[in-house]
C-alpha positions, 0 to 999 in steps of 0.5 A, spaced: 500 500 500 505 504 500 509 503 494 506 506 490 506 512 494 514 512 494 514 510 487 517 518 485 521 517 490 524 511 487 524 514 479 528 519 481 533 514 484 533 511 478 535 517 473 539 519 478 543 512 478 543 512 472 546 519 471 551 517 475 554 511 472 551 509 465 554 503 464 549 500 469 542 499 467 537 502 472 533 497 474 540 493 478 540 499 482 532 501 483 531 494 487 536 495 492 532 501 494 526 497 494 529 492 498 531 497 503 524 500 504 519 494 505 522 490 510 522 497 513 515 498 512 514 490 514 518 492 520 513 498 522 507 494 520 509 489 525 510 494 531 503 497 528 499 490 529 503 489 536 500 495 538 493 494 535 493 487 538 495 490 545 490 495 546 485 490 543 487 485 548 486 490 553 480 492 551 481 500 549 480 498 541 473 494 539 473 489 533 472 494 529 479 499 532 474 504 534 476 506 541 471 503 546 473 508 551 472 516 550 479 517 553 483 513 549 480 517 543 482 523 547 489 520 548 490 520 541 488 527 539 493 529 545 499 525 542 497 526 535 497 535 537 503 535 542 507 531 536 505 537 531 508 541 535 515 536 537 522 537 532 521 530 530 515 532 525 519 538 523 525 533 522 521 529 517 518 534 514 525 536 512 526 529 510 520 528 506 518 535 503 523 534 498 526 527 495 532 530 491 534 533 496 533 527 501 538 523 495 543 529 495 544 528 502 544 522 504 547 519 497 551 511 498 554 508 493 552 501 489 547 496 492 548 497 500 547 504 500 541 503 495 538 498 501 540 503 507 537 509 503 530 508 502 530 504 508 531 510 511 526 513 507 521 508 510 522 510 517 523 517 516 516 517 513 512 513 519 
């Protein structure tokens, strides 16, 4: 579900990649990038899961992740308004507000640093 949305993210890795050494074909430097972001992403959907486990567990969440009780709707709203507020949320934006310069920045060469790149971008986007 979220692979289409770093799919611009993920072009322009190959183009850049591709500029950078020709004598490569792009999609060999694309899939270590890709390889990098999913099991980030499979990483922060198990703790996500573990956590709706929990709360349904401990019955704060219905069967349907409704909240069965007004605090924990009010919990949510105050955490979620708080890190509006928090300079991790400046901090990512600062990653993600602009993919190339995420790239220039934090650029590594061949397959390794593909891997590490987009895993970073993952993790930054959660």
């Amino acid at each position: 579900m979220t692979l289409p949305s770093v799919m611009p993210v993920i072009s322009l890795y190959a183009r850049v990649g591709t500029k950078r050494a020709a004598q490569d074909s792009p999609r060999q430097r694309t899939w270590p990038s890709v390889a990098g972001y999913l099991p980030a992403w499979a990483g922060i959907s198990l703790l996500a899961t573990i956590a709706n486990w929990g709360l349904h567990s401990g019955g704060y969440l219905t069967s349907m992740m409704g909240s069965a009780t007004p605090l924990v709707g009010g919990v949510v709203l105050i955490v979620t308004g708080v890190y509006q507020w928090t300079p991790l949320k400046n901090a990512c934006l600062a990653h993600c507000r602009s993919p190339l310069a995420f790239l220039a920045d934090h650029w590594r060469e061949g397959r390794a640093g593909a891997l590490t790149r987009l895993a970073a971008t993952a993790a930054l986007s959660s």
